[in-house]
N, C-alpha and C positions, 0 to 999 in steps of 0.2 A: 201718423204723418206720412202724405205721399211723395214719391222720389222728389217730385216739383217743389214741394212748399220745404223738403229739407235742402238741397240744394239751395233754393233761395235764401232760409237763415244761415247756411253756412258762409253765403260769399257774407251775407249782412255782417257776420259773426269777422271773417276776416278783416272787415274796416272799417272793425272797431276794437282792434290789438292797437293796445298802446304801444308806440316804439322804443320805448324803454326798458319797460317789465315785460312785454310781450302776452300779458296778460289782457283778456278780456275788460274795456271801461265801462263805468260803469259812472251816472250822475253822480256830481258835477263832469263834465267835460270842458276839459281847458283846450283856448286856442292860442295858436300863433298868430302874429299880423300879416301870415301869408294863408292861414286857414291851415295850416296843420293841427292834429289834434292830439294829446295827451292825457293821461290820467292824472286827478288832480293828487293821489299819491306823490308820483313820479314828479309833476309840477316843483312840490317842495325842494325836492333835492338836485335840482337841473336851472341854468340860468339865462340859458338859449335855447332855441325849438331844434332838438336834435335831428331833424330832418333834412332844416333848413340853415339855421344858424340864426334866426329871426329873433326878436326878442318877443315878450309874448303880451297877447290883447289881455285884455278884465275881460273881454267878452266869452261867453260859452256857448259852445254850440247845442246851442236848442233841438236842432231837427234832430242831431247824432242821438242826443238825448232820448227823444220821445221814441223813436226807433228801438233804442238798447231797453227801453219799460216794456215795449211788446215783446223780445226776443226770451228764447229759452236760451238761458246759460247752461253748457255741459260742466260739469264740476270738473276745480284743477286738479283732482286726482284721477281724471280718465286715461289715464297714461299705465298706470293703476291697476286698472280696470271696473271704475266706475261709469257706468254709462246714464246716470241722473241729469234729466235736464230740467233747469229748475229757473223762476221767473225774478227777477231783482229781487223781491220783497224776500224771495225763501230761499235763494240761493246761502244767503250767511249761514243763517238756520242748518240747512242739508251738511255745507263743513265742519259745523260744531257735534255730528254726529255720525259723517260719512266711515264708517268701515275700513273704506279705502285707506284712511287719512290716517297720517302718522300720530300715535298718542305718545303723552308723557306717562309715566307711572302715574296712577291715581294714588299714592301713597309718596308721591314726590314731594310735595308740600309738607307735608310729616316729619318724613322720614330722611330726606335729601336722597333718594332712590335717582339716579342718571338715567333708567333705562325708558329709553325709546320705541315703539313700536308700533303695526297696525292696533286696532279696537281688539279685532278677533283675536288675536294673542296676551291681550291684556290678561284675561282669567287664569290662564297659564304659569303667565310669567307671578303674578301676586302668589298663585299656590306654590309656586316653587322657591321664589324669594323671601316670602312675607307669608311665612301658613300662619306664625301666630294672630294674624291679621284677616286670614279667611274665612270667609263664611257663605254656606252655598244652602241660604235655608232664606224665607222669606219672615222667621221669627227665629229671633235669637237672645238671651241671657243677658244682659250687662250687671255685674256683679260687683266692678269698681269701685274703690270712695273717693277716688281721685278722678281724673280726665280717662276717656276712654275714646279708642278710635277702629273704625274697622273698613274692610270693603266686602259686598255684599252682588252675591251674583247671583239674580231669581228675575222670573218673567224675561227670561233673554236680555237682561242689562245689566248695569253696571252702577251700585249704589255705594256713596260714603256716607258713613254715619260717622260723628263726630259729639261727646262730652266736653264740655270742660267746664272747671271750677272756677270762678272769680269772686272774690267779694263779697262770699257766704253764700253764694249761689250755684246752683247748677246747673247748666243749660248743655240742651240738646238738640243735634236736627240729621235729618236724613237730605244728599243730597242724587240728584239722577247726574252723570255721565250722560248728557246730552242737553236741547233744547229746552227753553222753558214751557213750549208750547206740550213736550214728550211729560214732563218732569207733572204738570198738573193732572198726568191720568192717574195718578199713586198717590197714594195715603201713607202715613205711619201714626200709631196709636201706640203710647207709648202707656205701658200700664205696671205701679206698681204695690205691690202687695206686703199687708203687714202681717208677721210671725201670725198672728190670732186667726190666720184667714178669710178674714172676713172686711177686716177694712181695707180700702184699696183707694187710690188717685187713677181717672186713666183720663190721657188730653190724647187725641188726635188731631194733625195737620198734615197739612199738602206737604209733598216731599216738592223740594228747591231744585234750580237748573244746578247744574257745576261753573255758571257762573259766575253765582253769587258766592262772597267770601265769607266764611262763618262770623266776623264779627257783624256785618251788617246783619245777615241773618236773626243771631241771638240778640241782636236793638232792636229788632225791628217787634218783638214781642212775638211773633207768629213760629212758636217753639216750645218746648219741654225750660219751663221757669220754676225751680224749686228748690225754695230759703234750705238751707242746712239745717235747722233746727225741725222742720217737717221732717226732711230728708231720713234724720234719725230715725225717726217712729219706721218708718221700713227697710233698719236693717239688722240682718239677724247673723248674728255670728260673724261678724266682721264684714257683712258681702249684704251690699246693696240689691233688694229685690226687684230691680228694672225687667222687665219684657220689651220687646220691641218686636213688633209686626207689622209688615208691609202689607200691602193689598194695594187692588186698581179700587180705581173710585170708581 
């Protein structure tokens, strides 16, 4: 990008800060009856055109619109130090994975884990909080007969695996810490083995974004499904003979 053509997105970029969140708008674009403009977030929570005092049109502004589809949004963590410029369609996308960007524990859900932090310290904080919960291998053991959960740090990301038992069933799934578009380069091939060595079950499936919720997941059939009464035939000595391995597709 030359000094001109950034320059020029930038003043673009300037007006089109909402006046309330200060954040960059993004379609729909709300107006006021004097033509001021807001974000339709912002709209919700506001009952006059903070600019003006105006109360506000149905109408949206079209042109601001079509304008903010061409623009490159810098991500709200450039402050950061992310320097990502990214286009309406990928900008959500780049947040759900940006580095920069403050994460929850990926064992919060779990665990009720508080802690807060960038991505890149996420590895860190799990091996020091949660080791019985770590795993730095791209194939790992599950030996449980109960529910079982882990996090899994291989190919430079960030994976949960998650068991659990309902209803004479067992169900399983790997998910990625980031996008769904990242989440479809991964496999997991769940394979298990009977005492005899020789009889075996093995399903592989796409590993999931982080932001699907395990029950939709395990309904959705596209997962590790297997009755209890199967189950038994591979387990030896009280320990379920699961394998679980990652790979890219």
């Amino acid at each position: 990008m030359d000094d001109l053509t950034r320059a020029l997105d930038e003043a673009l970029l300037k007006d089109i800060e909402c006046p309330v969140c200060m954040e960059y708008m993004v379609p729909p674009i709300r107006m006021c009856t004097n033509g001021h403009n807001i974000c339709s977030k912002c709209r919700e929570s506001v009952t006059c055109c903070p600019t003006c005092r105006a109360s506000f049109s149905v109408t949206r502004n079209l042109t601001l619109e079509n304008i903010a589809r061409r623009l490159k949004y810098p991500c709200i963590n450039r402050q950061l130090g992310c320097r990502e410029l990214c286009s309406i369609e990928h900008i959500a996308k780049h947040y759900s994975a940006c580095v920069y960007g403050k994460f929850r524990c990926p064992m919060h859900s779990m665990i009720n884990c508080s802690w807060i932090g960038l991505k890149n310290d996420v590895k860190e904080h799990v091996k020091a909080a949660h080791a019985e919960y770590f795993f730095q291998d791209s194939k790992f053991r599950d030996t449980l007969l109960t529910g079982a959960r882990c996090i899994v740090f291989c190919f430079g990301e960030i994976f949960k695996y998650c068991k659990m038992k309902h209803d004479g069933r067992y169900y399983a799934a790997v998910q990625l810490v980031g996008t769904s578009n990242e989440a479809s380069k991964y496999k997991c091939e769940f394979t298990l083995r009977a005492a005899n060595g020789v009889e075996q079950i093995s399903n592989t499936f796409l590993v999931y974004s982080y932001s699907k919720d395990w029950k939709t997941i395990f309904k959705s059939g596209k997962c590790l499904r297997l009755d209890e009464d199967t189950a038994k035939h591979f387990v030896e000595e009280n320990e379920l003979k699961l394998t679980v391995k990652l790979s890219r597709v």
